[in-house]
C-alpha positions as CSV (number, residue, x, y, z in Angstrom):
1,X,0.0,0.0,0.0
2,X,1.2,3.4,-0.6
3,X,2.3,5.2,2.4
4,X,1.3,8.5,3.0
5,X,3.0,9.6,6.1
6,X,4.7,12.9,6.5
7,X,8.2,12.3,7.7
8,X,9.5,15.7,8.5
9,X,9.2,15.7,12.4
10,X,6.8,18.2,14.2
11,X,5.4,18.1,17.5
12,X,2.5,16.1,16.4
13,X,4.9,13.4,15.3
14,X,6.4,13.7,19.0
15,X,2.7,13.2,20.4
16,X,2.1,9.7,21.6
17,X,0.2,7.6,19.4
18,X,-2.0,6.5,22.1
19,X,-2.3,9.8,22.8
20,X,-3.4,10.9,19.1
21,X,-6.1,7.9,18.9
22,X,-7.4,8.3,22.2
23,X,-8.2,12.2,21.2
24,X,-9.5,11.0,18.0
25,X,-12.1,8.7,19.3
26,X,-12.9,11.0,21.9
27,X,-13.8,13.7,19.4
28,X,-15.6,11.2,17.0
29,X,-17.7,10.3,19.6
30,X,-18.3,14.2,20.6
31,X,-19.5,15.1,16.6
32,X,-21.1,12.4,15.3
33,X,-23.9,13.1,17.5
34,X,-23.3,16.9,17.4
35,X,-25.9,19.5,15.6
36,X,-23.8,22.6,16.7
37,X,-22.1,24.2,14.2
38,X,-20.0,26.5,16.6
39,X,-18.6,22.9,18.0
40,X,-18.0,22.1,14.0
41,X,-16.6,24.7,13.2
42,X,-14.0,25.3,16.0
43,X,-13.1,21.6,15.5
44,X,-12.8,21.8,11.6
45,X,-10.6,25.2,12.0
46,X,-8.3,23.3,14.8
47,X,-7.6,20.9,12.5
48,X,-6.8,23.6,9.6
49,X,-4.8,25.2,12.0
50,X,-2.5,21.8,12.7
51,X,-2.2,21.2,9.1
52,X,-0.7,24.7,8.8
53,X,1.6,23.7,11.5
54,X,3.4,21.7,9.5
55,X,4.7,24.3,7.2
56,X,4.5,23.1,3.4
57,X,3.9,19.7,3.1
58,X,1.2,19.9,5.9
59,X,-0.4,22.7,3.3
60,X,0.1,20.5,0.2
61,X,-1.7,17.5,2.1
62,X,-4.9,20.0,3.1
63,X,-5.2,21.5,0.3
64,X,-5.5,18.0,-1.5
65,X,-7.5,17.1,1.0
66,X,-10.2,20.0,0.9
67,X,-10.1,19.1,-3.0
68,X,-11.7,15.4,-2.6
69,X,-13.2,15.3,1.2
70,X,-14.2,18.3,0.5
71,X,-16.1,17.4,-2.8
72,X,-17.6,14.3,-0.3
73,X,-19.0,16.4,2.5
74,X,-20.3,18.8,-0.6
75,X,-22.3,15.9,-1.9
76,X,-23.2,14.7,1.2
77,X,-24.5,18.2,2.2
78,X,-26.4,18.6,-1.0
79,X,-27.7,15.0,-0.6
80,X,-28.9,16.1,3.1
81,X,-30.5,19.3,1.6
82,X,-32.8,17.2,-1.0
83,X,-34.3,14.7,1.4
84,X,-35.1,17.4,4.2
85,X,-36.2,20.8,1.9
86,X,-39.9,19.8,1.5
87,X,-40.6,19.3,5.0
88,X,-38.6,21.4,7.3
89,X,-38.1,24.8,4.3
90,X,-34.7,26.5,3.0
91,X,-33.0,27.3,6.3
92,X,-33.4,24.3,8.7
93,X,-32.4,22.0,5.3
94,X,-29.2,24.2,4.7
95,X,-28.2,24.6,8.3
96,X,-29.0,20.7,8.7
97,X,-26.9,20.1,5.2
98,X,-24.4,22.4,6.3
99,X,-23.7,20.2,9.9
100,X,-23.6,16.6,7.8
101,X,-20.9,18.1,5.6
102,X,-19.1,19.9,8.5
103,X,-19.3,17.0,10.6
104,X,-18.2,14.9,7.8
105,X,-15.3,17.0,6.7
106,X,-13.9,17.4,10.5
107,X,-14.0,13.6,11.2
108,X,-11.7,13.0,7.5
109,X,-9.7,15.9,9.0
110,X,-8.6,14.6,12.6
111,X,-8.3,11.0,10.9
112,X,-6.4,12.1,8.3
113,X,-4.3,14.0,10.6
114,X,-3.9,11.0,12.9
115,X,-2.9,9.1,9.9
116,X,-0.1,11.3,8.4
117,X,2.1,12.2,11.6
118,X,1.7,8.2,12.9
119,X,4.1,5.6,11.6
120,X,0.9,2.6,10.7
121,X,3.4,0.1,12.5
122,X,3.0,2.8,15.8
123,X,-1.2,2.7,15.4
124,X,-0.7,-1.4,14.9
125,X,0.9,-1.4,18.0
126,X,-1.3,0.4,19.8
127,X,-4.6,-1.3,18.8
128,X,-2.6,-4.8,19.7
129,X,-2.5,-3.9,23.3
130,X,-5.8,-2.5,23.7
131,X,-7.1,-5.8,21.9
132,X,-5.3,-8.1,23.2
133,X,-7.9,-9.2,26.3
134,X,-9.7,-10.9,23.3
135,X,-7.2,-13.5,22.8
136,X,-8.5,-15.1,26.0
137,X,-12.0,-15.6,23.9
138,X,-10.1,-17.0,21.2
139,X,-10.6,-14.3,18.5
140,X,-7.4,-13.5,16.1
141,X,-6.6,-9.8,17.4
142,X,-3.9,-10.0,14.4
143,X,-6.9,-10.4,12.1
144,X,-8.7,-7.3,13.8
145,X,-5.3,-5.3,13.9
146,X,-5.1,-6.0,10.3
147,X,-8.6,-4.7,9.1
148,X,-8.2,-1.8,11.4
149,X,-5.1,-1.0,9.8
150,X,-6.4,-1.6,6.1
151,X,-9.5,1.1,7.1
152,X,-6.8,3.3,8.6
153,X,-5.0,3.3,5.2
154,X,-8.1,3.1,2.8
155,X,-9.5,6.4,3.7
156,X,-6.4,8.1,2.9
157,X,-6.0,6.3,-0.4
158,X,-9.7,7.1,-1.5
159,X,-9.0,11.0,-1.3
160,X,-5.6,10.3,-3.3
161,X,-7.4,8.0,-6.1
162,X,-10.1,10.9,-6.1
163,X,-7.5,13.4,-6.4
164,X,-5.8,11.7,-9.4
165,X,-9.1,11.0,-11.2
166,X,-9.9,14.8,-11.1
167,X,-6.6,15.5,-12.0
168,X,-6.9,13.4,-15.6
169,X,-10.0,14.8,-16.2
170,X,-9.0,18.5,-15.9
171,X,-6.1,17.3,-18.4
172,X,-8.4,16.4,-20.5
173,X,-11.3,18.3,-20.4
174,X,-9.9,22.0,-19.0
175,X,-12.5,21.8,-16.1
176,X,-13.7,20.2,-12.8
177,X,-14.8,16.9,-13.0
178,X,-17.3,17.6,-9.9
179,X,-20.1,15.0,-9.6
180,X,-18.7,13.0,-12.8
181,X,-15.6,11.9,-10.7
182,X,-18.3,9.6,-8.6
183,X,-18.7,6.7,-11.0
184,X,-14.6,6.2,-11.9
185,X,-13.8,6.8,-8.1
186,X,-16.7,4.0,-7.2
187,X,-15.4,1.5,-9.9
188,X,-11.9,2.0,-9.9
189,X,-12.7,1.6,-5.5
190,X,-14.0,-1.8,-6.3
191,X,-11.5,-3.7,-8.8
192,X,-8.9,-2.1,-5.8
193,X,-10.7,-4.1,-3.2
194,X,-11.0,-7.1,-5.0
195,X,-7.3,-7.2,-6.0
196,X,-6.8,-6.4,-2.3
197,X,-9.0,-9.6,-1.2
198,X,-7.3,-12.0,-4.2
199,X,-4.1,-11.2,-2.1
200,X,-5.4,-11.7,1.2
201,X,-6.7,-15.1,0.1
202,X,-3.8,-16.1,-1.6
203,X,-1.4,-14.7,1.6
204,X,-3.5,-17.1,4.1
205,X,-3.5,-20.0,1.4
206,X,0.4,-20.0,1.8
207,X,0.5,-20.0,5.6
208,X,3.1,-23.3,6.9
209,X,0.9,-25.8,8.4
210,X,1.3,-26.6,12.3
211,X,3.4,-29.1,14.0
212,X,0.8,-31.2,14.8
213,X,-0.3,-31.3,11.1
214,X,3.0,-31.5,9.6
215,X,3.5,-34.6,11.9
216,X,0.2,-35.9,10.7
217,X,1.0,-35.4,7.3
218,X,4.1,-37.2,7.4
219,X,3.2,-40.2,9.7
220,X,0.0,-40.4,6.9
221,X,2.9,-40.8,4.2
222,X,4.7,-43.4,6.1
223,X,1.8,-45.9,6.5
């Protein structure tokens, strides 16, 4: 997978990672259920503002950012604004639009932020120890650490395959791609994950048998 970490160090790279996810989940759990657009707002223009601090690459990754989550929490808030217009009128659909994309565009933000000033081996690490009490009930925390690790990344690599869609078009068209982006980012998203899964499946089809089968297999041969 392509890594899009930011390895110039800044004092986000010096926070803990435990840290960093434990303020991450805490603020998810504070929006999602948020209708405040103060709270949005001040959120969305923290994480601006720790973007910014780090100088020019941390500007190149929000502007890039803004350009395809940005174009999701658009859609999303215009989606929002269709379904709730004929019954609650023009100003409680657009303020109730303009919270789903905020609140949308802030959770990308923190994650994104999260994801680009922590090594993935670092956040591995960390969601090993917290779920590693479930070993006791028999469930593969290397299989959970794994999946968490593969959403971690997959956000990340949506906005870039989004980015680079937009980019061809505007190369070949002179314009915005806008809505029209949509249908190449969804199908291009799904040949990705199946080439993803085809290697997963082939990765666990390769895995050395046990001791106890291997001694199986060969006292089988000798009789």
């Amino acid at each position: 997978m392509l890594s899009l970490y930011l390895s110039e160090p800044s004092w986000l790279h010096r926070v803990r990672p435990g840290t960093k996810l434990l303020v991450l989940a805490a603020a998810s759990m504070a929006l999602l259920p948020s209708t405040s657009l103060v709270l949005l707002l001040t959120v969305s223009l923290l994480a601006v503002l720790g973007y910014l601090s780090l100088l020019a690459r941390g500007r190149r990754r929000l502007v890039v950012l803004l350009k395809t989550a940005g174009l999701l929490a658009g859609l999303v808030g215009v989606f929002q604004f269709g379904l709730v217009y004929s019954s609650s009128g023009l100003v409680l659909a657009g303020e109730l639009a303009l919270v789903s994309a905020l609140r949308l565009l802030a959770l990308v933000m923190l994650a994104d932020l999260v994801s680009v000033t922590t090594p993935i081996t670092e956040m591995l690490a960390v969601f090993r120890r917290i779920l590693a009490p479930l070993n006791r009930l028999g469930v593969s925390t290397d299989t959970l650490t794994l999946l968490v690790g593969l959403l971690i990344r997959a956000t990340s690599l949506i906005q870039q395959r989004l980015q680079t869609i937009q980019d061809a078009y505007r190369v070949r068209c002179g314009r915005s791609a806008g809505i029209r982006a949509v249908a190449p980012l969804v199908r291009q998203t799904f040949e990705a994950n199946h080439r993803l899964a085809e290697a997963l499946e082939a990765r666990s089809l390769r895995v050395q048998p046990s001791y106890q089968q291997a001694t199986g297999q060969a006292s089988s041969s000798r009789d």
